[in-house]
C-alpha positions as CSV (number, residue, x, y, z in Angstrom):
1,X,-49.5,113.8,-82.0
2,X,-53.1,113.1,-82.2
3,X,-54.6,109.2,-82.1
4,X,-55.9,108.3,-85.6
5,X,-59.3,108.1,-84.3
6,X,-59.0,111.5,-82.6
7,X,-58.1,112.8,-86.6
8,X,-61.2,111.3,-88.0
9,X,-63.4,112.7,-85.9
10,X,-61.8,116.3,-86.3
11,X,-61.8,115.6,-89.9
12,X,-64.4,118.9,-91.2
13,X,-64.2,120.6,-87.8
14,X,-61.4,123.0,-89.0
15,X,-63.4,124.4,-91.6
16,X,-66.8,124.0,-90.2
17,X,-66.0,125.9,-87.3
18,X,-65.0,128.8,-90.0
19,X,-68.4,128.2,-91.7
20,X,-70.3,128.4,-88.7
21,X,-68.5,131.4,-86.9
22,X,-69.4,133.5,-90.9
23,X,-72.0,132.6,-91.0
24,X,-73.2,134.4,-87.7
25,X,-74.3,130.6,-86.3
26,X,-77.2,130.6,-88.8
27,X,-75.8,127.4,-89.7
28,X,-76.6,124.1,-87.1
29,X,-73.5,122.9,-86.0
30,X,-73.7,119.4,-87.8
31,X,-74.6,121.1,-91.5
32,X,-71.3,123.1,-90.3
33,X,-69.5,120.0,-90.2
34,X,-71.0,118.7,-93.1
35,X,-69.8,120.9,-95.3
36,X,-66.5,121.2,-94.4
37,X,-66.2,117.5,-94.7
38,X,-66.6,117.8,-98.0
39,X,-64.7,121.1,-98.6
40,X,-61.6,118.6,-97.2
41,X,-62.5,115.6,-99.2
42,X,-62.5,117.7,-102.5
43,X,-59.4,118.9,-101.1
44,X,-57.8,115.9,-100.5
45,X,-58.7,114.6,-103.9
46,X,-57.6,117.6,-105.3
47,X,-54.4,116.7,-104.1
48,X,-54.1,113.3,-104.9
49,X,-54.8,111.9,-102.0
């Protein structure tokens, strides 16, 4: 099981990896991230959490 620091900082990765790989790496790596930080926050509070 992963540390809860190691789950913050993978927190967006999951789906900013999918972004970036889509988008043929026309997206920086970071804006990647970015947005799928905030695709899991809405998520998240989507989901009450």
């Amino acid at each position: 099981m992963e540390s809860n620091l190691r789950q913050i900082l993978n927190l967006g990765h999951t789906a900013g990896r999918a972004l970036e790989a889509l988008s043929g790496y026309e997206l920086l790596h970071g804006e990647a991230i970015a947005i799928g930080l905030s695709i899991q926050v809405q998520l998240a509070e989507h989901l009450g959490m």
